[in-house]
C-alpha positions as CSV (number, residue, x, y, z in Angstrom):
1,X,73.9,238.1,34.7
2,X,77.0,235.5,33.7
3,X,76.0,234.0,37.5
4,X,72.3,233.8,36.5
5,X,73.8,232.0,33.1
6,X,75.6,229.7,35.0
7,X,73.0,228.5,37.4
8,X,70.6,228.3,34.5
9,X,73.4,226.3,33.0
10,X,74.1,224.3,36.2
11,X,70.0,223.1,36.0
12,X,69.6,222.8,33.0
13,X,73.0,220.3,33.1
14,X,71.1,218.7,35.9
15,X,67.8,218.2,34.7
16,X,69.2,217.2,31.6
17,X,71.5,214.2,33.4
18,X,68.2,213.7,35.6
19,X,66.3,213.3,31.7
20,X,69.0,210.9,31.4
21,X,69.3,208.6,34.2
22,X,65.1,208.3,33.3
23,X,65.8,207.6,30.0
24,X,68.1,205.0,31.0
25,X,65.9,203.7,33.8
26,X,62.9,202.8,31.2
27,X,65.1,201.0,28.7
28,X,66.3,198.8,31.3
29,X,62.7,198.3,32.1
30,X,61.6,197.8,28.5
31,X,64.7,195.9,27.9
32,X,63.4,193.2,30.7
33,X,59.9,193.5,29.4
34,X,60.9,192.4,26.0
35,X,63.2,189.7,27.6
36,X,60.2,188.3,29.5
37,X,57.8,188.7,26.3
38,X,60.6,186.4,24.6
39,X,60.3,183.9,27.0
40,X,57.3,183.6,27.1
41,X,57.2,183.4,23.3
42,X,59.5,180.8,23.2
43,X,57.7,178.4,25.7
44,X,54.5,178.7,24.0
45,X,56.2,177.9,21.1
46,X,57.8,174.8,22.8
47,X,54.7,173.9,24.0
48,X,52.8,174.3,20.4
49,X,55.1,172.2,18.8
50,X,55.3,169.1,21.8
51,X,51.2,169.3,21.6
52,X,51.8,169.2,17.4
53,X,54.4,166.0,17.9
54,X,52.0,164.5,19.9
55,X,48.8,165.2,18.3
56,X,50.8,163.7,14.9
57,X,52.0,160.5,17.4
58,X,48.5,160.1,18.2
59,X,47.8,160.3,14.3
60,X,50.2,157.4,13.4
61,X,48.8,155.7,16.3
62,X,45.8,155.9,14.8
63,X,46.4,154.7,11.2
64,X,48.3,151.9,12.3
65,X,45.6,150.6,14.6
66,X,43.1,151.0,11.5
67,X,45.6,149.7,9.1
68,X,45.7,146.4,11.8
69,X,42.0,146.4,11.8
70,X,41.7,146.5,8.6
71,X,44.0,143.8,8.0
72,X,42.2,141.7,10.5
73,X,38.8,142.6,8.8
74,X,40.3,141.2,5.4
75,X,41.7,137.9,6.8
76,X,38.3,137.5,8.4
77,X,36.4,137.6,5.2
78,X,39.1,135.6,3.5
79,X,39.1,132.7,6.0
80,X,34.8,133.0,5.7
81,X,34.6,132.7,1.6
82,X,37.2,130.2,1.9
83,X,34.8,127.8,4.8
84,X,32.2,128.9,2.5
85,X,33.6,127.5,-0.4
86,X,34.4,124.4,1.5
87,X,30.9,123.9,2.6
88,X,29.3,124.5,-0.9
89,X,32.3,122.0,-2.4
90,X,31.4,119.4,0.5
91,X,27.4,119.9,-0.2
92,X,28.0,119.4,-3.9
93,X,29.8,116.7,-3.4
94,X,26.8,115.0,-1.4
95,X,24.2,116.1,-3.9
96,X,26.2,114.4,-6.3
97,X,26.3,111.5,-4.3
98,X,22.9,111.3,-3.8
99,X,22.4,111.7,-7.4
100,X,24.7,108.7,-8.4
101,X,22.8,106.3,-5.5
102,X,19.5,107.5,-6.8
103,X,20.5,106.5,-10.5
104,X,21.8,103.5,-9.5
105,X,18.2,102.7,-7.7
106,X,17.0,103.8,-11.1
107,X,18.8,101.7,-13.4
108,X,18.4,98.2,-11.0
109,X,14.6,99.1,-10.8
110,X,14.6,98.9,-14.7
């Protein structure tokens, strides 16, 4: 009986160390899982935020281009009203040239 207690023992010992080694074996392997995981993780994180700095570059980009535009659109329109003006000034200033050579005609005819 104390033999068949030892044995019993003995396997029990062995199948708990065996329990054990497994044990160990799949936290190692969970251990490398979760490493990997994290890795991976991290570079799509990297990668998010490179593909955010750039889509915001491009942004900026953007703006300043129709800041520049805008700009140019404005300087446009102001160098047109001011040719404008210069051609109505210049046109009144015939009309009212006209106007003093026709009165002139009028006043010698009477």
């Amino acid at each position: 009986l104390q033999e068949q207690r030892k044995e019993m023992f003995e396997r029990q010992t062995a199948d708990m160390k065996e329990s054990l080694e497994l044990v160990k074996q799949l936290h190692i392997k969970n251990k490398a899982k979760a490493k990997k995981r994290e890795s991976s993780l991290k570079e799509a994180l990297g990668q998010s935020q490179s593909a955010y700095k750039e889509k915001k570059e491009a942004l900026k980009q953007s703006q300043r281009i129709c800041y520049e535009k805008d700009a140019a659109l404005k300087q446009a329109l102001q160098e047109q009203r001011k040719e404008m003006f210069e051609r109505q000034t210049a046109d009144m200033k015939e009309s009212l040239e006209l106007v003093k050579q026709l009165h002139i005609k009028n006043k010698a005819k009477a």
